[in-house]
N, C-alpha and C positions, 0 to 999 in steps of 0.2 A: 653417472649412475642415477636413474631414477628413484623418486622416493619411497616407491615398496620395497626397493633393493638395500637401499639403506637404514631402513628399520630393520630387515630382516637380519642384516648382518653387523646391526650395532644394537640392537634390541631384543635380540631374539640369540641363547645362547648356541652357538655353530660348533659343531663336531669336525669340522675337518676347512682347512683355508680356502677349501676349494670348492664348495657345493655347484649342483647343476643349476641354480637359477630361473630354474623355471617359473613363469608365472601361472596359476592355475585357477581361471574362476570357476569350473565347473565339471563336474565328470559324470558319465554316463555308457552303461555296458564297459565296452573294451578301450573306450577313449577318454582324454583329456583334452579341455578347452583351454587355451589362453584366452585373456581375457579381447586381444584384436580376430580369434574369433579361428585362430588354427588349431588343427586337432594335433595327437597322439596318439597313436595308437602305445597300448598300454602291456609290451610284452612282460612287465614282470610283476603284474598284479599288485602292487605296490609293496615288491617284495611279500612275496606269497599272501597278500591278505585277503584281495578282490577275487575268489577264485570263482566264483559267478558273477563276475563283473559288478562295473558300480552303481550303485544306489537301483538292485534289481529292485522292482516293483513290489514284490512281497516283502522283502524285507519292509521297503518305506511303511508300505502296509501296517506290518508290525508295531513299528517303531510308534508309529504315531496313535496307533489303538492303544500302544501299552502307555503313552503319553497323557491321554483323557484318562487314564485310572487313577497311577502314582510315579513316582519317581523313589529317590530314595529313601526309606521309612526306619531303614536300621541297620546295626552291623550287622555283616555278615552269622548267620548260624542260630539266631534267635527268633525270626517272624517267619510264619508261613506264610508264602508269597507264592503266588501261581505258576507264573512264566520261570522262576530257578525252578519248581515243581515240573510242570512239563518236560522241558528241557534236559534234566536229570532224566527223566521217564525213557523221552524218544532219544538220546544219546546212547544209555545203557542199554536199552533194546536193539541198538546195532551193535553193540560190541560182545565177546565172547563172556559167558556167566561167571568169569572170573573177577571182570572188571566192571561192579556193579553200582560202587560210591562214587560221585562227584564232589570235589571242592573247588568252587568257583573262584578266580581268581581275577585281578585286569590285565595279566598281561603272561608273553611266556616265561619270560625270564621271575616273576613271582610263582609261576606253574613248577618250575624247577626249583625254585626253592624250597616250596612245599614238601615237593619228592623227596627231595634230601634230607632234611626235617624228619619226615615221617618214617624213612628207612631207618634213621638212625633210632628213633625211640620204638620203634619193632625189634629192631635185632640186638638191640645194648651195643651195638657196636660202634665205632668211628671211622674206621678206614672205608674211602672213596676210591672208587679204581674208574677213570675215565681213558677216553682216547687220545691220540694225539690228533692233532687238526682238528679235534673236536670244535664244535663250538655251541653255549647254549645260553650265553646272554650278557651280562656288564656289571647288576651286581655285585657285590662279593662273593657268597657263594656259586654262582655261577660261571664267573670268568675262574673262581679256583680252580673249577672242573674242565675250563675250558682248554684247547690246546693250542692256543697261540701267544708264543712268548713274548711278542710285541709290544700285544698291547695289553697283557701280564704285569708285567717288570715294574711300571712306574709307581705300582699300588700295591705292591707287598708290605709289609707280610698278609696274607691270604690266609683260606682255611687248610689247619693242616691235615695232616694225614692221608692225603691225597695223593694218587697215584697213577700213571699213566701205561696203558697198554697200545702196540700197534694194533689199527683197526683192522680187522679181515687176518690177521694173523694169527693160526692155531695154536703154536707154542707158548705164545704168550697169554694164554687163558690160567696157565697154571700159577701166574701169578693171582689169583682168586681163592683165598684160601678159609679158614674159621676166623679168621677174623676179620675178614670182607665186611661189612655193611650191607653194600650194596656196587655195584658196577651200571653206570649210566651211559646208553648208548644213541645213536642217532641208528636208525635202522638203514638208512640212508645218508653219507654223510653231507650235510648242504654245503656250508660256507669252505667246505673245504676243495669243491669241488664237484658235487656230485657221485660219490665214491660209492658202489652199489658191491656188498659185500656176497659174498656166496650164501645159497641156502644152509651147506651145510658149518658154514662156520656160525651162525647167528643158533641154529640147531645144538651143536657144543657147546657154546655158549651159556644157553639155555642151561643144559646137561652139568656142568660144572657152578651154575648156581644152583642149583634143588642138593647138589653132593654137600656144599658147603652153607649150605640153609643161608644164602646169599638173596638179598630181591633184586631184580632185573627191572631196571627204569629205561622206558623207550622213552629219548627225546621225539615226538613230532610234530612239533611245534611249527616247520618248514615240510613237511612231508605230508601230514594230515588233511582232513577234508577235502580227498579228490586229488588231489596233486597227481599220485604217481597213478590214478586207474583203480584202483581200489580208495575206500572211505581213510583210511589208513595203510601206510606201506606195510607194517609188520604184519599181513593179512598176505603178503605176496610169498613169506617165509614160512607161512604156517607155524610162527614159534608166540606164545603169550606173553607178555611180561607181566609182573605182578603189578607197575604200577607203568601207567599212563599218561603222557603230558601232552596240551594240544594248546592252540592260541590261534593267532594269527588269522586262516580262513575263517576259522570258528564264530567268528562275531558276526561277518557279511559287512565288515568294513566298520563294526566298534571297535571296543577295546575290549576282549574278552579271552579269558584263559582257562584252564582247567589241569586238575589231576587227579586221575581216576585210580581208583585200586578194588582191594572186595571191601567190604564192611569189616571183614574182621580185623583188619591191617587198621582201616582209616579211624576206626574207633579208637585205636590209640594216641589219638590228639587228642581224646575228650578228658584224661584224666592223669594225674603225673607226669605234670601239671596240666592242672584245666585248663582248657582257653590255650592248651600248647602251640597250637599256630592262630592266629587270629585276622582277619583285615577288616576293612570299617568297608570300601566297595565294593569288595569280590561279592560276587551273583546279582550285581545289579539290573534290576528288572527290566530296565530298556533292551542293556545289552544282551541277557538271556532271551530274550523275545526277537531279537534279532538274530540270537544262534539259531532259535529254534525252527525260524521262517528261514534259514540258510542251509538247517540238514533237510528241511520239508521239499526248498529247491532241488538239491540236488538229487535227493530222489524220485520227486514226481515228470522233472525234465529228463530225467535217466542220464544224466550229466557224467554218469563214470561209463556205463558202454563206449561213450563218445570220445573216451581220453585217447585210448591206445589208436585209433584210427589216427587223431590227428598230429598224432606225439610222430606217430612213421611217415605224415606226408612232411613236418619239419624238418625231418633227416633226410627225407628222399630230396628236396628239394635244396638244401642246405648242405651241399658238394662244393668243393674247393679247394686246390692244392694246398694252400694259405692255414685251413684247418688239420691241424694236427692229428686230434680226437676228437669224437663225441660220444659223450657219455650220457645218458637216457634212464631215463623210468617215468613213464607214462609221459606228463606233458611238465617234466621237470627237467633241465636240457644245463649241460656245459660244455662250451664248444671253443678247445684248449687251441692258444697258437705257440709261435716263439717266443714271444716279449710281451711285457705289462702294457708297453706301450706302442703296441700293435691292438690291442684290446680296447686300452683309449681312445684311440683314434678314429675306430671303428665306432664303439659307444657316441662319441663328438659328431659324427658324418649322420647316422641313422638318426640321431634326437633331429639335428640338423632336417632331412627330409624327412620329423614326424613320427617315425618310431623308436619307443622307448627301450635299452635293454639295458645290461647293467654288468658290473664284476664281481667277483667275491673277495673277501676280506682277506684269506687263506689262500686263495688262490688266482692273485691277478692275472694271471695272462690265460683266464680262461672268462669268457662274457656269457652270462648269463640269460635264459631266458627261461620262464614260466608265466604263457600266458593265461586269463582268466579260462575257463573252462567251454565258456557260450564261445571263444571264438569260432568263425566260420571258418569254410576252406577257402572260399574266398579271399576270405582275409588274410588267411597262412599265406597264401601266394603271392599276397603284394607284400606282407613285409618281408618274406625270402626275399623277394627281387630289388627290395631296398637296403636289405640286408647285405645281400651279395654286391652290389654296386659298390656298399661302402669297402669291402676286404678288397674288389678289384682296382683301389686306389691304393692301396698299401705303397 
């Protein structure tokens, strides 16, 4: 074992016995460099982050403008500061007039806890109604709502009063009642699979929170900035929630998160008790300058016309008896086999010849892809064929 390898695994705290090892000096667009000089192609954005590939030029831009100014001058909610300024402005102007406050955050899983927080000191209520296979982050509040009992179990007790519905199931909305909170949902579900639910169940949904003066929290945290062909997936439903969470693309490869609502909701942080949610980085001015050079991308390259095109040459090309299913929305992909470890295999072969994909947590024997947004057709086509190669060795 060389010596990057063993810092990283006896210095560096590791989440699972097994990681991929990869060496990485350098990334650029859709690839990754080792450091003897082989690429990667990069299909799963570093888990939804790079959705306009890495270290686009505007962002750098950014980054380094907002560098020569300041860095961080205070906590969160107290200085007027340009770039959280901006970014608040051209964020909220894409999104429907409902959803018109920002609270900046560093990460999703602090996005969703905000959410929760904030629902609760709105409606005086406590009960949580989430999904199963949900999932929307690790700390506590988040994995309480999450729906995998796995990795659950070792860390209870949790937050109570939580409660679980099947997703895309209409009978079970009537567990939504006056004493709801709130009900937090992925619009799309990711780690579970990619599980893309009906318009008109998200539509009921809807309908059974405004009956029961309930607020509706879209997780899109994994679904957000371009992913599925729209700026957000709950834009495909035609349904609003009152509150909003986003991360992951959102920074152009920071650390940056958000949870949006209207003013009259989010004002309720500001007073019984003041300062009711608080953090010391959230809206850090590098990373806001970097959102903001990442929604400017994606709009001035017209980055979402270009989703659905290439989301349908993936599928056209990625045939296989070996493939079970595939499930889609825009350039978000799970492509289901028999076994976890037919999945593996496949994952090990593609890194192997250079391209990157991946599994889900919730759903291993399906392999993931979502690549950056810039890629080419070009480039769909070789990693199909390196793709397929790896399934015709099963």
């Amino acid at each position: 074992m060389n010596f990057n390898h063993t810092t990283f695994l006896k210095n560096i705290a590791q989440t699972t016995a097994s990681p991929m090892l990869l060496d990485i000096e350098k990334a650029e667009g859709i690839y990754l460099y080792a450091p003897n000089g082989k690429k990667y192609m990069d299909l799963i954005s570093g888990v939804a982050v790079s959705n306009i590939g890495h270290r686009h030029p505007r962002v750098i831009k950014a980054i380094k403008d907002q560098l020569d100014k300041h860095l961080h001058v205070m906590v969160y909610g107290e200085y007027v500061q340009s770039s959280p300024n901006l970014l608040a402005e051209k964020l909220t102007g894409l999104l429907p007039k409902e959803l018109s406050c920002c609270y900046f955050t560093n990460s999703g899983t602090e996005a969703i806890e905000g959410a929760l927080k904030l629902a609760k000191r709105y409606t005086g209520r406590t009960q949580i109604i989430s999904c199963e296979r949900a999932y929307h982050g690790s700390t506590h509040g988040a994995l309480s709502i999450s729906g995998n009992e796995s990795k659950k179990q070792a860390f209870r007790p949790l937050l109570p009063d939580v409660k679980f519905m099947r997703f895309n199931v209409v009978e079970d909305l009537n567990m939504i009642t006056d004493e709801t909170a709130c009900v937090i949902i992925e619009p799309v579900q990711g780690d579970a699979g990619v599980r893309i639910p009906s318009k008109n169940y998200l539509k009921l949904l809807r309908q059974k929170c405004n009956m029961h003066g309930v607020l509706l929290i879209f997780d899109e945290i994994q679904t957000g900035i371009g992913r599925t062909g729209k700026l957000f997936a709950f834009e495909h439903f035609n349904v609003i929630p009152d509150i909003l969470t986003s991360a992951k693309a959102l920074g152009g490869g920071l650390p940056m998160g958000t949870f949006i609502s209207s003013y009259e909701i989010m004002h309720h942080l500001t007073h019984n008790p003041m300062l009711g949610h608080i953090t010391t980085f959230g809206g850090n001015p590098v990373c806001c300058s970097a959102a903001l050079a990442t929604l400017q991308v994606i709009e001035d390259e017209n980055l979402l016309d270009q989703v659905e095109k290439k989301g349908k040459l993936f599928e056209q090309l990625l045939v296989h008896d070996k493939i079970k299913e595939v499930r889609r929305l825009g350039l978000m992909f799970a492509f289901e086999f028999e076994t976890e470890n037919e999945v593996y295999r496949i994952v090990q072969e593609c890194m192997t010849h250079g391209v990157i994909c991946f599994w889900f947590l919730s759903c291993p024997n399906s392999f993931r892809i979502a690549p950056p947004l810039t890629i080419t057709e070009a480039e769909i086509t070789a990693a199909c064929n390196i793709i397929l190669t790896a399934v015709d060795q099963l």
